[in-house]
Structure formats: C-alpha cells, structure tokens
PyMOL CGO cylinders between C-alpha atoms (Angstrom):
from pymol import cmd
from pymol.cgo import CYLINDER

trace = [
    CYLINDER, 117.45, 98.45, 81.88, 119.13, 95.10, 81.87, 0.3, 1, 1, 1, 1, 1, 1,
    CYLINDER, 119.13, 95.10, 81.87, 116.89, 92.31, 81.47, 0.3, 1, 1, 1, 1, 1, 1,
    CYLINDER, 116.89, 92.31, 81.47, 117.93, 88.51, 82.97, 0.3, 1, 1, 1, 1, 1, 1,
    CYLINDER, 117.93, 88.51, 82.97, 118.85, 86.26, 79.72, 0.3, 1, 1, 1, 1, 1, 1,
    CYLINDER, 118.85, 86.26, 79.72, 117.65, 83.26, 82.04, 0.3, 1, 1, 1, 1, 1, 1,
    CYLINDER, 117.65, 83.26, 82.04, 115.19, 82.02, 84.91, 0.3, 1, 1, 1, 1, 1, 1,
    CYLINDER, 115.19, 82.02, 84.91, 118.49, 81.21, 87.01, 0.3, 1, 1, 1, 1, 1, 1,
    CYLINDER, 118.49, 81.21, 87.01, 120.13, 84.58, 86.36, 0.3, 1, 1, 1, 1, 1, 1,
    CYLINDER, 120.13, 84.58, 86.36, 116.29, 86.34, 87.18, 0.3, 1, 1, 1, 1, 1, 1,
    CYLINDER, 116.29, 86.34, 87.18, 116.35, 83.83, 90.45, 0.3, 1, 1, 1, 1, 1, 1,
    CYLINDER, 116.35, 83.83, 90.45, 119.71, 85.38, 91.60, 0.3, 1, 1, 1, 1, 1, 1,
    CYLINDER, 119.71, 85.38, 91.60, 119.11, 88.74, 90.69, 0.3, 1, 1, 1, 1, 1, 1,
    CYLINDER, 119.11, 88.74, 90.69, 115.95, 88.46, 93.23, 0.3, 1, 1, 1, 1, 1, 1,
    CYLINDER, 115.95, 88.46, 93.23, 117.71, 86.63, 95.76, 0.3, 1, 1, 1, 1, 1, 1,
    CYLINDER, 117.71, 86.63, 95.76, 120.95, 89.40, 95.62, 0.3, 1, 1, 1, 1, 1, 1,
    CYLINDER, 120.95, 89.40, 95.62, 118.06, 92.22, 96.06, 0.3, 1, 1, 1, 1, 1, 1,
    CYLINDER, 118.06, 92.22, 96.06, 116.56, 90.44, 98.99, 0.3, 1, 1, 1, 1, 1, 1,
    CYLINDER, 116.56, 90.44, 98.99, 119.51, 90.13, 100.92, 0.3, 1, 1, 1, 1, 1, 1,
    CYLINDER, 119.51, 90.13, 100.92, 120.57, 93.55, 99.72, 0.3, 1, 1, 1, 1, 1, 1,
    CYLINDER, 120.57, 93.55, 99.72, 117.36, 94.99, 101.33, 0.3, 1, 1, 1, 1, 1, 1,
    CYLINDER, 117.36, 94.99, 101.33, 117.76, 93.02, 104.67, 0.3, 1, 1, 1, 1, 1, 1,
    CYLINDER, 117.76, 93.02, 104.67, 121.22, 94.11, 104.99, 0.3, 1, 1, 1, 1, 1, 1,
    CYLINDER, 121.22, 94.11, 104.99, 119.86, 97.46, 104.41, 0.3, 1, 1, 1, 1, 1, 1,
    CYLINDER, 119.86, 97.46, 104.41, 117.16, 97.25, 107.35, 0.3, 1, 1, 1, 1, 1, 1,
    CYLINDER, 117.16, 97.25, 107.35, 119.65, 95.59, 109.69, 0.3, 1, 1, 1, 1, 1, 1,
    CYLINDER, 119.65, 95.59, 109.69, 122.33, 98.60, 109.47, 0.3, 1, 1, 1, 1, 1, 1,
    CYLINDER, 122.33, 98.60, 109.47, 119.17, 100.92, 110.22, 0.3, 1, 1, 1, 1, 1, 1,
    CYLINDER, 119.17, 100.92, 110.22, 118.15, 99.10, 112.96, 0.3, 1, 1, 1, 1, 1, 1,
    CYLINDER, 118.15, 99.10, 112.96, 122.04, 98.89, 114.11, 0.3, 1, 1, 1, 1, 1, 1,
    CYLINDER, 122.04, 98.89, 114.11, 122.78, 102.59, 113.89, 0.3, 1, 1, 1, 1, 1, 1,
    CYLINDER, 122.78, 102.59, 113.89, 119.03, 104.51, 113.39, 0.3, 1, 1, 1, 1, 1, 1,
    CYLINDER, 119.03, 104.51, 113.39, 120.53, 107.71, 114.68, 0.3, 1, 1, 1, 1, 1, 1,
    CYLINDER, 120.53, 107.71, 114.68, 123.44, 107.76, 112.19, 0.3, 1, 1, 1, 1, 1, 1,
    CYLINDER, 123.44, 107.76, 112.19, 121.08, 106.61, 109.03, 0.3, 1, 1, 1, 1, 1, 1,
    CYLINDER, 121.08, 106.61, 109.03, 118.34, 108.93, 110.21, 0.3, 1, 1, 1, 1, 1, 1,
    CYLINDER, 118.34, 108.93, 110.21, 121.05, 111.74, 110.17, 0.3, 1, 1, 1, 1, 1, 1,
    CYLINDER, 121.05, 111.74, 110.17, 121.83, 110.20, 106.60, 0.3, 1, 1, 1, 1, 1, 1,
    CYLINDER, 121.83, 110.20, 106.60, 118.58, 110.20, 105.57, 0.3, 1, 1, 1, 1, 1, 1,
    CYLINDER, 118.58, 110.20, 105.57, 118.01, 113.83, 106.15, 0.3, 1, 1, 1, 1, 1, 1,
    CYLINDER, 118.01, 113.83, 106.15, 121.18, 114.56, 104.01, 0.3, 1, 1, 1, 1, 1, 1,
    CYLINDER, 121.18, 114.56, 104.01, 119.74, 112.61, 101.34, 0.3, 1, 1, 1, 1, 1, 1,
    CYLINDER, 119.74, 112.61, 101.34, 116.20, 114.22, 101.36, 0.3, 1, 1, 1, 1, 1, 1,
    CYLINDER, 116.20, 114.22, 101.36, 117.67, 117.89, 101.25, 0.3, 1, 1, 1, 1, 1, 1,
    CYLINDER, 117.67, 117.89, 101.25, 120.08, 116.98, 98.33, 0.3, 1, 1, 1, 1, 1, 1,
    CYLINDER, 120.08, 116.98, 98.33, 117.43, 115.29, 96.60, 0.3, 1, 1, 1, 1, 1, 1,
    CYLINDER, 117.43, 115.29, 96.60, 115.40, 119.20, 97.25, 0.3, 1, 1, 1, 1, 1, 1,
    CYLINDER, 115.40, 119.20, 97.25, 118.84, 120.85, 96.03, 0.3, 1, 1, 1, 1, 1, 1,
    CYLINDER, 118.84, 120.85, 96.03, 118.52, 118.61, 92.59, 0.3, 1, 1, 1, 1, 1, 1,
    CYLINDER, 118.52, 118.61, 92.59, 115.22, 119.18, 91.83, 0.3, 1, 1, 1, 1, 1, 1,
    CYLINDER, 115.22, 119.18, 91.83, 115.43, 123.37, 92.13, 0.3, 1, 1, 1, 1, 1, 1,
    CYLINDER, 115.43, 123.37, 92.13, 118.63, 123.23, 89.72, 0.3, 1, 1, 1, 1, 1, 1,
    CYLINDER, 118.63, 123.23, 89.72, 116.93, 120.98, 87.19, 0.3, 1, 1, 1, 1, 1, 1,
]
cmd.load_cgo(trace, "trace")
C-alpha cells in the first residue's frame, strides 16, 4: 500500500477517488443493462477464482 508523502498529495488522491466513483455511478445509470450484464460476469468469475484457489 502506497501511503501519501503529503496533505496535498492525500487531498488529491481523495478528490481523484471521488470523481472516479461518480464517473462510475453515472456510466451505470447511462447503460444499467450493459453494466448489470457486466456485473454478472464479474460475480461468476469472482465464483470461478475462489473454487481454483
């Protein structure tokens, strides 16, 4: 884990994650059939991992 070396570089890191997770939301609310199609890939891959760990 990388850890900010300074209040400004911890500000922007926050900021960049914010806007990162609002992006996010808006493409889901944009295209909810594609991402919930996505989604479901995701979820049985994630399954698939777990059993060949």
């Amino acid at each position: 884990m990388i850890r900010a070396r300074t209040l400004n570089e911890y500000i922007d890191w926050v900021k960049q994650a914010t806007f990162d997770a609002e992006e996010l939301r808006a493409s889901i609310e944009y295209d909810e059939e594609f991402m919930g199609d996505a989604l479901v890939i995701f979820r049985s891959s994630r399954k698939w991992d777990k059993k060949t760990i």
